[in-house]
N, C-alpha and C positions, 0 to 999 in steps of 0.2 A: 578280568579287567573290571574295575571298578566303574559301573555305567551310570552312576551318577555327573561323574565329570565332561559325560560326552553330552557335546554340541550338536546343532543338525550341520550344524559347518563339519566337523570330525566327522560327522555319518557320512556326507557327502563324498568326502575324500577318502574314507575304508570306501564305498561304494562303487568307488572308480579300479579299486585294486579287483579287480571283478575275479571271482571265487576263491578268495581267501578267506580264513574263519571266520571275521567278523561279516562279511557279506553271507554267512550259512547263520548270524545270528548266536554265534555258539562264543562262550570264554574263552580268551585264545592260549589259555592255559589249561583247559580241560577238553579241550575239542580236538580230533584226530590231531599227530602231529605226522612227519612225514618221517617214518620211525621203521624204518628197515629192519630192524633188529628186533622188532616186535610185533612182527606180520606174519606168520604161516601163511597166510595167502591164500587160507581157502576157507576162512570165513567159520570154521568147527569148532577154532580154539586152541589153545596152545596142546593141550594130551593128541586133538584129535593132527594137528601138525605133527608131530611127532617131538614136539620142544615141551617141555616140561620147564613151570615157572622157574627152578634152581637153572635149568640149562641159557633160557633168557638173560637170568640175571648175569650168569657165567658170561655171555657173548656181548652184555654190555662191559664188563668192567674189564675185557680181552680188548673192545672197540676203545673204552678209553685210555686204557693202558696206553696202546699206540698213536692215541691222539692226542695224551700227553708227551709222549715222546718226539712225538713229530711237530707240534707246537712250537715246545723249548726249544729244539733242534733250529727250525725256521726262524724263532724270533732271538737265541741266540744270535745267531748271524745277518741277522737286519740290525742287532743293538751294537754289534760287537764290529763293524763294517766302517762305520765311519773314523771309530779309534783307530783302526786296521790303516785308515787311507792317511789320514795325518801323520802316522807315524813312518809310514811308508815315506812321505814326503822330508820329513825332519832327521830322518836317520840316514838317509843317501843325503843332504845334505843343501834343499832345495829351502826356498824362502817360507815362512809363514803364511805367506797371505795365498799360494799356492794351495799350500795344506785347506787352509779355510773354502776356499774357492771348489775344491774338487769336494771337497767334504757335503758343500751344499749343493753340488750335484747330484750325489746321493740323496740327500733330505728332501729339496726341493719340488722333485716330480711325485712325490706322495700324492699333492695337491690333483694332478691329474691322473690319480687311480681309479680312481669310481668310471673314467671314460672308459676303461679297460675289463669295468668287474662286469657289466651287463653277461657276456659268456658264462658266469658263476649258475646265471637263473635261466640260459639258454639249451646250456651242453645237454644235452643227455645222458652222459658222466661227468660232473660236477668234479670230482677230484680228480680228472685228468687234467683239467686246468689249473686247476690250484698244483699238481705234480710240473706239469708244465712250468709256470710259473718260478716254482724252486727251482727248477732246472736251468732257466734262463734266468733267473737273479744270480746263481753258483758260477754258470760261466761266466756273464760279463765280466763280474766282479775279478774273475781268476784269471781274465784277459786282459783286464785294465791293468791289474797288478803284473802280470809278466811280462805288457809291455810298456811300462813305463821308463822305463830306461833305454828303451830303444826307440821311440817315437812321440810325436808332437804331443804336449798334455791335452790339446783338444781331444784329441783322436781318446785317450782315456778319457775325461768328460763327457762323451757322448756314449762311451763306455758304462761310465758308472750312472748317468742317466736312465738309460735302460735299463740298469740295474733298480735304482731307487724307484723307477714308475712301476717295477713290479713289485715292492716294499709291500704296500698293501694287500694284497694276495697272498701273503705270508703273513699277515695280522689278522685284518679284519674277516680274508676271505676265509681263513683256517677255523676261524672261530665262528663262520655259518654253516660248518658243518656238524659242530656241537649238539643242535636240538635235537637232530634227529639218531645220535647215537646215545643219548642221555637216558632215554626212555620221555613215556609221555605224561608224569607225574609232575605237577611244581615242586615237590620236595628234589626228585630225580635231577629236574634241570639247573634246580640251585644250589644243587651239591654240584655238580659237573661243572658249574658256572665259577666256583670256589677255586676246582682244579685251574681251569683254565686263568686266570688273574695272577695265580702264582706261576706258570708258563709264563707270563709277560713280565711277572717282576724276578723269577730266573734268568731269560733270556737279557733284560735289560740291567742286569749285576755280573751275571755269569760272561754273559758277551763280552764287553772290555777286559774284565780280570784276563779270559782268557788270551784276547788281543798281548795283554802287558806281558802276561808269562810267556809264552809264547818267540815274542817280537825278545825278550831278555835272554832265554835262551839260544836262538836261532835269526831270525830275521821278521820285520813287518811282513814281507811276502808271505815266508813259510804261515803267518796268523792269517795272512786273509786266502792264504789258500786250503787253511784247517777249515775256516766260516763257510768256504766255496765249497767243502766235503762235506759238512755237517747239513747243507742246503740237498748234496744228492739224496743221503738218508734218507732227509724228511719226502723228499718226493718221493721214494721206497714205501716209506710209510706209509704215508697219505694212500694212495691206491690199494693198501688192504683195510682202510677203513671202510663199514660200509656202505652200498654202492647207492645212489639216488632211487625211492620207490616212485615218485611223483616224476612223469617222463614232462615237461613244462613244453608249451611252445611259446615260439617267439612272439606270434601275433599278443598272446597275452601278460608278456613283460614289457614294462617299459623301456621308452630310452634313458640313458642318466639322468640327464636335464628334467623329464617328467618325474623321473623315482625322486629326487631332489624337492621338486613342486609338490608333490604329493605328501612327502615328507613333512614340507612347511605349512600343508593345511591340515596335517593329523597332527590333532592336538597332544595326545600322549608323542608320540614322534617329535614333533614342536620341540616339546619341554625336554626331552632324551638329547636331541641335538643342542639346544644352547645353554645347557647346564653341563653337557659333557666339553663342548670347548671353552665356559668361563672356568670350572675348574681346572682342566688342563690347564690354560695359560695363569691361573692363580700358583698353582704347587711346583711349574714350572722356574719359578723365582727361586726357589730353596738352594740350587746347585749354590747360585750366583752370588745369594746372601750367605752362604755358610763359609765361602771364600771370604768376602769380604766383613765378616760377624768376628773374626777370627782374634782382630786386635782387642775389641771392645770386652771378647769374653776370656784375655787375660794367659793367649794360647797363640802358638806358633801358626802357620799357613797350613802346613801339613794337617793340622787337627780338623781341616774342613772336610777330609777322606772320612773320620770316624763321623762325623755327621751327617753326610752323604750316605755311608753305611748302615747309619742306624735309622734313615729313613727305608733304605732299602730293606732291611732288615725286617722292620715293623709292618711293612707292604706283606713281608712274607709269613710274618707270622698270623697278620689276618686272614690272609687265605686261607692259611691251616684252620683257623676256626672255623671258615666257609663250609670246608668241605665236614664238619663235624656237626657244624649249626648251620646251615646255611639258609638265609635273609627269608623271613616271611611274610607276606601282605602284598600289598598292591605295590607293583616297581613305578609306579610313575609316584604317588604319593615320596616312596622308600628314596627317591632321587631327589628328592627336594628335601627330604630332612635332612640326608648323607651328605648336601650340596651344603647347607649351613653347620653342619657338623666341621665339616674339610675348615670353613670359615674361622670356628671358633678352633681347630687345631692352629690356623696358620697364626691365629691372635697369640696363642701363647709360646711359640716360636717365637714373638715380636715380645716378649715381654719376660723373656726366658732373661738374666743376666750372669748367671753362674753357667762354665759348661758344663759340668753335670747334668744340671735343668735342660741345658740347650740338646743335648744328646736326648733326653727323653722327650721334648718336645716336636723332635724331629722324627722318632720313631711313632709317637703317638701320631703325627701329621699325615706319615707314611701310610700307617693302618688304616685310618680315617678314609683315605685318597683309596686305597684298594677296596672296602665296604665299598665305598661310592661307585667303583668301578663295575664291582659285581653288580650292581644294584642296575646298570646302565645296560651292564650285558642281559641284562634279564626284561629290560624293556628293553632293548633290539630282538630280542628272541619271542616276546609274547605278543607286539603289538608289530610286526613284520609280518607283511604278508609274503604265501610261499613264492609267490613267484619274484619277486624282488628280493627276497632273505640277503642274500648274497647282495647284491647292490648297498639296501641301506646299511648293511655292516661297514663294506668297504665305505662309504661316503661318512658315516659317523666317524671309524676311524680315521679317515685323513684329514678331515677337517677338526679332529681331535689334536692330529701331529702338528696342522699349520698353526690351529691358537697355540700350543706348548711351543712351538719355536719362535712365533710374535712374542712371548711372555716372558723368554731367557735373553729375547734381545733387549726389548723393553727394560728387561732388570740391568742388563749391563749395560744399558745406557744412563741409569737415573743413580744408580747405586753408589757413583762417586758423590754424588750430593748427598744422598744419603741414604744409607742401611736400612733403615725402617719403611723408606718412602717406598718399594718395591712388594715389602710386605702388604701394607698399609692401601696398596693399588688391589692386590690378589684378595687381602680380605674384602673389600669393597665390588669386586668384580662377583665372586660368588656368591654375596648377601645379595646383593642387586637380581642376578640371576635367579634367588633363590626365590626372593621376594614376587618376583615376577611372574614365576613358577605357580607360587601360592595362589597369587590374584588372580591369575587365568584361572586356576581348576574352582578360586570361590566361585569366579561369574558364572563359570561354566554351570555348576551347583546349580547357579539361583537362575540359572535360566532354564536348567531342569525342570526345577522344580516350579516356574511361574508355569510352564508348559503341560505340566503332569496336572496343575490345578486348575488349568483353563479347560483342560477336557474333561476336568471330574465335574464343574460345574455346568459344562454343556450338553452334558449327558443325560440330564432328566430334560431338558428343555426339547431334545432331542425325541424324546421315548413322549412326551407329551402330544407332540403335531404329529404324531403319528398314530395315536391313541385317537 
């Protein structure tokens, strides 16, 4: 971490995460990490374990294997869930606002996941929860859907509730298992951090397509009862990942509500949380404007899919370079330049007037928005203390989903007045964020450094009355 930008306000509040790496004084990118997979356990080294460095490297890239697998698998079926219930609803032949209504059922108790993640830094096996979890997201969901035709829609609502409040345990909580099977190198984690980004923009492409096929073949049911299958897997999965070294107690995790406080007084955390929900709700607009972009740039309705696509697309193609190149430097700095980067992709989306332009505007947008992503994941993973890891994942991501779901309402409320005005809000939300971003870490700087020159000067004065 870059310790020029810390405050004694930011010391304070690592200080309260009591023994986590910054409280040991150490980089929290080069200091133990909680690394299963690269512990013998008896202190001699890896020969004298009986692991030889090729057989480590083998046990991590078996651990990520399955933690790719098990990601895409989980966040397919959280992205691919909600297409699953609308269609459910429009194909048996129920109203609209029904569809919408259960839809946000789903969506809506994201907001209270973090109440639920505290267990992530309590268990003592960490991925029986999160197995758990997929377990209980697969049934509801495959309970809502089977009895919907046979009983009250509440009774599914409170259904697909329970389903949606464990969403996040399939996002955020999957991806705090990450650091510690990555290995405990920065290059390690930001190659691993490349995979996982493309898990999210798999699951969130793959998920619907497959709903559509699916539901055209056979039925909406039979799709949300594939997404309810593909949720057991990942619980499979998850549990041969490896198992927690760090046994945590309770007494030293917080509650949500302090993990949250604590959050808001660490300054790298600060800036990781409100640069991650003003981009979210910035790039969030795109679905809403390439719907309604469609007349101006000289193309049918349908041409809003190839746009949508090629933002998709370009999400995945940057990850691929993640996992090839992946992101070096300080991630709090890396989050503020990627946060005006995203900016000036959405500006040329907004000024694209050919489609052609408009498809590569949207893919460039897309990449943009994934760099950033990873960028975000790597300050959850560096400046998280161990015993909350789980918590602030979960709390960054859901308060990641509530701005992205203000930001598509927003757009389709403003968007009949006008097409640009939505952009025009998303550019302005992440400059501002970004800017903001900036200004804290100069003060921070300079209050460094007035503090670093105030004891350099009171140091001979010091060594003098003592003389």
């Amino acid at each position: 971490m870059d310790e020029t930008v810390r405050s004694p306000r930011d010391d304070s509040a690592e200080r309260s995460f009591e023994g986590s790496v910054h409280n040991r004084g150490e980089d929290p990118i080069d200091a133990p990490v909680d690394d299963p997979v690269d512990d013998p356990g008896d202190g001699r080294g890896d020969d004298a374990g009986g692991i030889t460095r090729s057989g480590l490297a083998g046990t991590r890239r078996t651990a990520l294997a399955r933690y790719v697998i098990a990601a895409t698998l989980a966040r397919t079926a959280d992205g691919g869930a909600v297409v699953a219930i609308v269609l459910l609803v429009t194909t048996t032949g129920g109203p609209g606002w029904l569809g919408g209504l259960l839809a946000a059922c789903l969506t809506a108790p994201h907001l209270a996941g973090p109440f639920i993640a505290r267990p992530l830094d309590t268990a003592r096996d960490g991925r029986k929860v999160i197995s758990a979890a997929c377990l209980g997201h697969g049934a509801t969901l495959a309970a809502a859907v089977l009895l919907y035709p046979m009983v009250h829609p509440a009774v599914c609502a409170l259904l697909l509730a329970a389903s949606g409040l464990l969403g996040p345990l399939l996002t955020g909580g999957i991806s705090s298992r990450l650091p510690a099977i990555a290995g405990p190198g920065q290059r390690d984690q930001r190659r691993a951090q490349g995979w996982d980004v493309a898990t999210y923009g798999i699951g969130g492409t793959i998920g619907p397509s497959v709903v559509a096929a699916v539901t055209a073949w056979s039925s909406a049911t039979t799709a949300a009862l594939v997404l309810a299958a593909a949720t057991v897997v990942a619980a499979a999965l998850v549990m041969l990942l490896p198992a927690d070294r760090v046994k945590p107690t309770s007494a030293a995790t917080p509650q949500p509500a302090a993990t949250l406080g604590l959050m808001l007084r660490h300054g790298p955390l600060r800036r990781t949380l409100y640069l991650t929900m003003a981009v979210s709700a910035s790039v969030s607009v795109l679905p809403v404007t390439a719907v309604a972009s469609t007349g101006a740039l000289g193309v049918g309705h349908a041409a809003a899919g190839v746009l949508t696509s090629a933002y998709g697309i370009g999400g995945l193609a940057a990850s691929g370079v993640l996992m090839v190149r992946p992101l070096a430097g300080d991630a709090d700095r890396s989050t503020t330049v990627l946060a005006v980067a995203v900016a000036g992709g959405l500006v040329a989306v907004l000024v694209s007037g050919v489609f052609g332009v408009a498809v590569a505007t949207y893919a460039l947008a897309g990449a943009l928005n994934s760099l950033f992503f990873a960028a975000t994941l790597a300050a959850r993973s560096e400046y998280a203390p161990v015993q909350a890891r789980g918590q602030v994942f979960v709390w960054i991501g859901a308060l990641k989903i509530t701005a992205g779901s203000a930001g598509t309402a927003t757009a389709g409320a403003l968007v009949a007045a006008s097409v640009a005005l939505p952009l025009l809000i998303g550019v302005g939300l992440s400059s501002v964020a970004a800017l903001a971003s900036a200004l804290e870490r100069h003060g921070m700087h300079r209050r460094r450094s007035g503090t670093a020159a105030a004891r350099a000067t009171s140091a001979p004065a010091r060594v003098q009355r003592r003389e």
